[in-house]
VOGU-3710 file (C-alpha; in Angstrom, 3 decimals, decimal comma):
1> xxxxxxxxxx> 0,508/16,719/-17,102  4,365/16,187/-17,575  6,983/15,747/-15,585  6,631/17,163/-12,469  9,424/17,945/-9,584  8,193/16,321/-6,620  9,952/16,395/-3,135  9,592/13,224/-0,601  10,074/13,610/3,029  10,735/10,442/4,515
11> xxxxxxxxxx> 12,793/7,376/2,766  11,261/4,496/4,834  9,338/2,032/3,720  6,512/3,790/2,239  8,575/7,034/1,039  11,084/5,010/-0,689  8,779/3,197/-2,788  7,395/6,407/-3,704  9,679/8,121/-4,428  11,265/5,135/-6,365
21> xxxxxxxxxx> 7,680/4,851/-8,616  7,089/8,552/-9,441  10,880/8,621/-10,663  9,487/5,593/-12,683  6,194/7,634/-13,833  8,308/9,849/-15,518  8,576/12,866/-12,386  11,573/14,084/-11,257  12,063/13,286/-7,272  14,345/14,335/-4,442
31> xxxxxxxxxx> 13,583/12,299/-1,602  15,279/13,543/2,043  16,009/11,210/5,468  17,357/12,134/8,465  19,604/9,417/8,479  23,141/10,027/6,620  23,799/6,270/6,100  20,969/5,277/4,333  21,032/8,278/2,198  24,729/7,447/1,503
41> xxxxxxxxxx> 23,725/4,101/0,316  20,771/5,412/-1,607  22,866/7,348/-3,569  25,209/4,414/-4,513  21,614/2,382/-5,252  22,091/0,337/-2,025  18,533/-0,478/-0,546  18,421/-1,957/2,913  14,920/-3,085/2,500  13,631/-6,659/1,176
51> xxxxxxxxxx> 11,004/-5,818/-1,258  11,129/-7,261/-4,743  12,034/-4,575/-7,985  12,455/-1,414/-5,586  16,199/-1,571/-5,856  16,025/-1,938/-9,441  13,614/1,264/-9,708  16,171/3,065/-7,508  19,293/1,948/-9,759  17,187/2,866/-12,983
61> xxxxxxxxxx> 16,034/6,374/-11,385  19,719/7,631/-10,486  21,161/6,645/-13,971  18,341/8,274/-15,382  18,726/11,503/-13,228  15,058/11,606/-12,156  15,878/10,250/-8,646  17,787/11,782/-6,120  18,534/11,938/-1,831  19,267/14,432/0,132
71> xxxxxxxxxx> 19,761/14,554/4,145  18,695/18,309/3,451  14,945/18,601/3,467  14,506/22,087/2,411  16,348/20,811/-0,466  14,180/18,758/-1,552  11,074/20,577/-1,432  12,662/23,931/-2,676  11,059/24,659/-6,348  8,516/21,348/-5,754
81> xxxxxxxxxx> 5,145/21,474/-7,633  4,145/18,239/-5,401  5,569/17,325/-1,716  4,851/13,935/0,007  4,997/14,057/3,515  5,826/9,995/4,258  6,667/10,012/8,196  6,134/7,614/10,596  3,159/7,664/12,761  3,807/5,415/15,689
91> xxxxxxxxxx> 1,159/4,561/18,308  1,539/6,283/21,169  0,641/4,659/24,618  -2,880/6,011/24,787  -2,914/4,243/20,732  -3,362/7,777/19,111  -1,020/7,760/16,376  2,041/10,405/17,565  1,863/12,654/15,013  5,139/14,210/16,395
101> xxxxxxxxxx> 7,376/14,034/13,319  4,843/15,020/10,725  4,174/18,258/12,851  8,114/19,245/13,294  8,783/18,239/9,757  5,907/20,786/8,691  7,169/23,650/10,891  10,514/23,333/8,884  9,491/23,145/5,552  6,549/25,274/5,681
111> xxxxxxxxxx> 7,947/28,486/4,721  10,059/26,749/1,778  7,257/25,309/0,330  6,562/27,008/-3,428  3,512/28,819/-3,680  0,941/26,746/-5,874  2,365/24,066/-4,566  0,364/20,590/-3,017  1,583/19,377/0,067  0,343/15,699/-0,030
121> xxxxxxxxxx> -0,246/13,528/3,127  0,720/9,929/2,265  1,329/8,860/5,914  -1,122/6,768/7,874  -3,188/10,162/10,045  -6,718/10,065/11,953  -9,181/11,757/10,295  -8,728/15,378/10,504  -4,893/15,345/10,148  -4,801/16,939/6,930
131> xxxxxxxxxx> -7,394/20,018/7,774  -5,472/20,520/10,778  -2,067/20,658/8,995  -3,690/22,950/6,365  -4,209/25,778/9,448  -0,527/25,127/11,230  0,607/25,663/7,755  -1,360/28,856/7,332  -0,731/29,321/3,751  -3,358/30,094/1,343
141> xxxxxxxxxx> -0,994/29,511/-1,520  -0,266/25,803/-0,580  -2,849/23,323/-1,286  -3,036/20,420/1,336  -4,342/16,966/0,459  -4,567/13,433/1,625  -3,409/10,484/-0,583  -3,191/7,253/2,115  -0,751/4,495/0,515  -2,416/0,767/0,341
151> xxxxxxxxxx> 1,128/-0,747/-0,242  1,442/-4,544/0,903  5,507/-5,533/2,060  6,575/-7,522/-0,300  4,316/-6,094/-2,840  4,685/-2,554/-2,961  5,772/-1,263/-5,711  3,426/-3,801/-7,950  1,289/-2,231/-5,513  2,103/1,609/-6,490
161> xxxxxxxxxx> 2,198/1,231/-10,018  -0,510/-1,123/-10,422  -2,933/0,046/-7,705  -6,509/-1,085/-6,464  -7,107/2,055/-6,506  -5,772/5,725/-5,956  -7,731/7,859/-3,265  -7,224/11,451/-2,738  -8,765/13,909/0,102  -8,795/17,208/-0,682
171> xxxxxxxxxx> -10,970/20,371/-0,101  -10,501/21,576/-3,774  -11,310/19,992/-7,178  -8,424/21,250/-8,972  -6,092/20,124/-5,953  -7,816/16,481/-6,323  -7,620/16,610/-10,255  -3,498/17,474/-9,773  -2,536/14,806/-7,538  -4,623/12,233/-9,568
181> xxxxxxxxxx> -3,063/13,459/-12,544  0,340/11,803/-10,995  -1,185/8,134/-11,330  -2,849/8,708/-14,629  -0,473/6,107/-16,236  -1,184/3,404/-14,142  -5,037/3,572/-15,077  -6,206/3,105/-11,777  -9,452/3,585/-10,275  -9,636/6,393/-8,251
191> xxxxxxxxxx> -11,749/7,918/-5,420  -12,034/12,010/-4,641  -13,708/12,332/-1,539  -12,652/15,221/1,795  -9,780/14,518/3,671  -10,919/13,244/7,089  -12,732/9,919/4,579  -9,756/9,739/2,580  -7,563/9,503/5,952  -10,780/7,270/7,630
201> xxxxxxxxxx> -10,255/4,649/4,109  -6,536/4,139/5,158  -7,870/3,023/9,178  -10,822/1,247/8,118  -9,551/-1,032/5,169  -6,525/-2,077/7,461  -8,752/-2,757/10,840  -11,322/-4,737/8,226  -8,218/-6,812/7,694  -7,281/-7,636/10,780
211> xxxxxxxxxx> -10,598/-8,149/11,964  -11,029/-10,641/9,266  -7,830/-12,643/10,435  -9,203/-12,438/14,083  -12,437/-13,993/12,806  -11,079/-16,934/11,046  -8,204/-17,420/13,690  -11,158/-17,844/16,325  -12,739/-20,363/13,904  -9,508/-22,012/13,663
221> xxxxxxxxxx> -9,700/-23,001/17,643  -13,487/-23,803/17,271  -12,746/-26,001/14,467  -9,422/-27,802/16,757  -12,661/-28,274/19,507  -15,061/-29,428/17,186  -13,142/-31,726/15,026  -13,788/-29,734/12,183  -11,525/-28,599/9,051  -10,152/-24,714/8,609
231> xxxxxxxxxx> -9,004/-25,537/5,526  -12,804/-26,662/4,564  -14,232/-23,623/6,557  -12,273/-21,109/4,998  -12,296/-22,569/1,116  -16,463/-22,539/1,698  -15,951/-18,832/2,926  -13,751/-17,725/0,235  -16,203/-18,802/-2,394  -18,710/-16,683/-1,071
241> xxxxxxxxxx> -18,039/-13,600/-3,537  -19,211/-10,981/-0,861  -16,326/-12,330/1,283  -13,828/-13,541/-0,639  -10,679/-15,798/-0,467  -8,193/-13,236/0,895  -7,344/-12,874/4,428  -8,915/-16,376/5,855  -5,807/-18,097/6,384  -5,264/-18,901/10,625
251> xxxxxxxxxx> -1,958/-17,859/11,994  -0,440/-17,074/14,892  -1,613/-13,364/14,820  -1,408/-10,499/12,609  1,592/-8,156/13,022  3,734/-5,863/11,020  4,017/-2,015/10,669  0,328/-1,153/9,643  -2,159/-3,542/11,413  -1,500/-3,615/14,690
261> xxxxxxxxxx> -0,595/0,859/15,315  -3,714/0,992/13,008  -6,621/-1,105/14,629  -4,951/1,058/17,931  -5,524/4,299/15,911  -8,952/3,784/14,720  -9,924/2,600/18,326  -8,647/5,846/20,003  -10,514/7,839/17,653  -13,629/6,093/17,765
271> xxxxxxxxxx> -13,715/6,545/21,408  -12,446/9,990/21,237  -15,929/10,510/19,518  -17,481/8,380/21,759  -18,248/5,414/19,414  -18,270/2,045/20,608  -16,514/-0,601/18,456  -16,736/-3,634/20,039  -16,045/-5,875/16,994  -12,948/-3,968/17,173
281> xxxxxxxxxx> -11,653/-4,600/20,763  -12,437/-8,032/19,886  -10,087/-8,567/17,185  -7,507/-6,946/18,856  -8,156/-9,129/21,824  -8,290/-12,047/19,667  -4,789/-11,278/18,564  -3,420/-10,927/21,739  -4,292/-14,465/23,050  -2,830/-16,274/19,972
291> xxxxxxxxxx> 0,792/-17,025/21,215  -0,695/-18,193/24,922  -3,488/-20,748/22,084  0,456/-22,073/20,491  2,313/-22,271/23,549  -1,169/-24,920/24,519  -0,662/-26,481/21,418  3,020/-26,889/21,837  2,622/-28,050/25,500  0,721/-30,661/24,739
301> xxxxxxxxxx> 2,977/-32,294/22,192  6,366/-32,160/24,592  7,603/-34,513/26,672  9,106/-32,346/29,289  8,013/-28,964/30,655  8,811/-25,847/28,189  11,132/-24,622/31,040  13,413/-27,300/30,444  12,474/-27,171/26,583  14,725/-26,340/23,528
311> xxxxxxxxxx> 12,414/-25,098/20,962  13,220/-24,473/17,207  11,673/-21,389/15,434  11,405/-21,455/12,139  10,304/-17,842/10,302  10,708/-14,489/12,257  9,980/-11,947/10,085  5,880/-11,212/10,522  5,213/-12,268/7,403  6,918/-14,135/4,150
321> xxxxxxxxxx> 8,472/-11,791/1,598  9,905/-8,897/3,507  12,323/-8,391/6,134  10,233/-6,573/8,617  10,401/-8,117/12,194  8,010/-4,664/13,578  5,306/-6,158/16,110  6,191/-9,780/14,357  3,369/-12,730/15,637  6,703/-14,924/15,589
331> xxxxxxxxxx> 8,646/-12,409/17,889  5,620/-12,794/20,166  5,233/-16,438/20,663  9,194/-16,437/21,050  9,001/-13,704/24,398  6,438/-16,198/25,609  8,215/-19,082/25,519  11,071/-17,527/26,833  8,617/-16,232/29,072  8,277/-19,992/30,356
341> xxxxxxxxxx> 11,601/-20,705/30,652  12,235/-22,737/26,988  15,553/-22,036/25,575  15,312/-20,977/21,675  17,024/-21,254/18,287  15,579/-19,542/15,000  16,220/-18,963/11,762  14,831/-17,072/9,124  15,869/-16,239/5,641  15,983/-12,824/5,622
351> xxxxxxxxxx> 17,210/-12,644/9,475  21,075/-12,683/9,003  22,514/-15,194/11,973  25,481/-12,626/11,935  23,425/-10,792/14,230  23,941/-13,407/17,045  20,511/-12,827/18,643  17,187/-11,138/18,359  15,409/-10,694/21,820  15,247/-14,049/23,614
361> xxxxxxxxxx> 16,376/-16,048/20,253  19,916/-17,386/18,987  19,995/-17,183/15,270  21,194/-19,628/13,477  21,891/-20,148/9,518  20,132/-22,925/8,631  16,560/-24,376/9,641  18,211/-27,522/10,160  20,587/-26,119/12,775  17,549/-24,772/14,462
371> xxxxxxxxxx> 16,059/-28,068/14,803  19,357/-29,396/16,205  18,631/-31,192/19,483  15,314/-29,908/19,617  12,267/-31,224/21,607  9,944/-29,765/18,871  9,673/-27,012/16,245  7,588/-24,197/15,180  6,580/-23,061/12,115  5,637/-19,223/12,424
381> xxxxxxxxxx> 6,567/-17,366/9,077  5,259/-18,931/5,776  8,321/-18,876/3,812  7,803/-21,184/0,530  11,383/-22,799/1,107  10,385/-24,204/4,313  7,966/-26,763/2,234  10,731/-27,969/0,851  13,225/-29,149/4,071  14,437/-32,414/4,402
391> xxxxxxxxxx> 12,201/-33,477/7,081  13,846/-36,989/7,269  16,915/-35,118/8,244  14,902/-32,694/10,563  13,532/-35,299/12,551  16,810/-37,211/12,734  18,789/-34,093/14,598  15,953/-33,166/17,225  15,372/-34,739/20,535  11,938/-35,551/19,802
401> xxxxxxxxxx> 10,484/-34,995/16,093  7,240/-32,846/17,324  6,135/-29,802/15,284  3,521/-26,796/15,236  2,582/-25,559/12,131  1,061/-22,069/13,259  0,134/-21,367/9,469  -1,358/-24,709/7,812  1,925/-24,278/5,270  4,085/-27,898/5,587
411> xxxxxxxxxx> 3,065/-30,880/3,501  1,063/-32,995/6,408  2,047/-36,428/4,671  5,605/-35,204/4,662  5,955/-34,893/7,692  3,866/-38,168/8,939  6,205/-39,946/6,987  9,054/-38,459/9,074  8,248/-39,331/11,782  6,758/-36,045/13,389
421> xxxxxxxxx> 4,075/-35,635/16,129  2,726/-32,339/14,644  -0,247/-29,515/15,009  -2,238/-27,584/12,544  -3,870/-24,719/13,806  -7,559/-25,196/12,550  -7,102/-28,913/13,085  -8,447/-32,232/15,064  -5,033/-33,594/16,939
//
């Protein structure tokens, strides 16, 4: 297969990066948003998101000519061989994923699409999605498959273009042997199953995840109880090849755009066929009492209630390497200890402090500011420069040098040397 003209609906996060990596493959892409600004600074190679070598693809792509964005999206799918439908899919209250914008955008673009044509589904959808869109489209000339994207923030485009692997739902063999034939250069392995597994893949690998962190966060407190070590637990896990390293580090909760709208997602559907899946609930319950397990930890290290507290934050984003702050664990201990009456400073590297505040937090532009007459701090984001602060100097400008570090990151002698009272999830005070 050559070059093929491919239209992307949807410049987010995940449409972006594809469209940014097929320009890359060697297709030719129009990518449309709804937004004018961030169209306007696509076109001048301007990316607004934090995720290493995607700006570079986009710059590259434009000078090339095999990248383009429109605010038009019958424009871009007008003459298409291939369109990617990459639209968010928020939970909705009940935690069925709203489907809302994928079915509007279809409605538009349906009658545009060229015949022969694949309309591709790379959104997160319950299984299902993709058969049903293939009847509201009602076109027999317009193949309809599912292609889920396993891109990790601040990975994703080593993600796209070296993948795990490349799975496609589709009804058709020749459908499934055209949209593999887009990733044939990055010599992934590749699964061609129907579309409702193909969509069920995308749920369960996420929800596997997060029940994974649940699991070893809940070890983490039995090993604070116990007096035993997470860090020993979870390097005598990881060496177990059916389970693996990955995924067994204790936190304070698993966040972001995917995990927590996903375990939701899969949970409504399973009981919309009437499946139990308790393991499940539990890790979403898990997750929900880790900022109340902190706010325990950090109680017991203060010298004065946390209503009359000044706590330090340090990380906000809900995880290192990307800016995304979406259903952060950080965000969520900070609305609790606000909750309580603590008055908060934070400060992240990729929050600016320009923006003054974020919820119940002053930003700030240095950690050491947020430490600044502080009765303790917090470590919530993993950021790699953070093991490197001047703890000396920390310790010096708080009111009392007492610190929580929710994700086992900071040098422990370091900071005994300092002069700081401290916490380790996972860990014997």
């Amino acid at each position: 297969m050559g070059a093929q003209r491919i239209g992307v609906i949807g410049a987010g996060y995940v449409g972006l990066t594809t469209s940014a990596c097929l320009s890359q493959l060697g297709h030719r892409v129009v990518c449309s948003d709804v937004d004018q600004s961030t169209v306007d600074d696509l076109r001048h190679g301007l990316v607004g998101l934090h995720e290493p070598g995607l700006a570079e693809l986009v710059s590259t792509g434009l000078a090339a000519g095999t990248l383009d964005f429109t605010t038009d999206n019958l424009a871009a799918v007008r003459g298409a061989e291939f369109v990617f439908l990459c639209l968010p899919t928020p939970a909705s209250e009940s935690g069925a994923a709203d489907l809302g914008a994928v079915h509007a955008v279809l409605a538009q673009i349906g009658p545009e699409l060229r015949p022969g044509s694949v309309l591709v589904v790379k959104s997160t959808v319950p299984p299902g999605t993709t058969d049903d869109l293939r009847a509201r489209l009602g076109r027999a000339d317009v193949a309809v498959s599912g292609n889920p994207e396993f891109l990790r923030e601040g990975h994703a485009v080593a993600d796209f273009l070296h993948p795990q692997r490349v799975v496609v739902g589709a009804s058709e063999e020749e459908t499934a042997r055209r949209v593999l034939a887009l990733y044939r250069d990055t010599g992934a392995p590749t699964l061609v199953t129907d579309p409702a597994s193909a969509e069920l893949v995308k749920y369960a690998s996420n929800s596997f995840l997060a029940m994974k962190l649940s699991y070893v966060n809940t070890l983490a407190e039995l090993c604070e109880r116990t007096g035993a070590d997470i860090a020993a637990v979870t390097e005598g896990l990881g060496q177990d090849e059916r389970i693996g390293p990955a995924f067994l580090a204790p936190g304070p909760g698993w966040g972001g755009s995917c995990l927590p709208k996903d375990t939701r997602a899969l949970l409504h559907t399973a009981r919309q066929a009437e499946v139990e899946f308790p393991l499940l609930s539990a890790a979403i319950e898990t997750n929900d009492r880790q900022p109340a397990r902190i706010i325990e930890a950090l109680a017991g290290l203060l010298a004065r209630p946390l209503r009359e507290a000044r706590i330090g934050l340090l990380g906000l984003t809900f995880k290192a390497g990307t800016d995304d702050l979406r259903d952060s664990p950080a965000l969520a201990v900070a609305e609790a200890l606000a909750g309580a009456g603590a008055r908060l400073r934070g400060y992240d590297p990729c929050v600016p402090a320009e923006r003054g505040r974020l919820g119940p937090v002053s930003l700030v532009s240095r950690a050491a500011l947020a430490a600044e007459g502080a009765d303790a701090v917090l470590l919530l984001t993993e950021w790699p420069e953070f093991t490197e602060l001047d703890f000396p100097d920390l310790a010096a400008r708080m009111r009392s040098p007492v610190l929580v570090d929710t994700r086992d990151h900071l040098p422990v002698k370091v900071l005994a040397a300092a002069g700081f009272r401290h916490h380790r999830l996972g860990h014997a005070s």
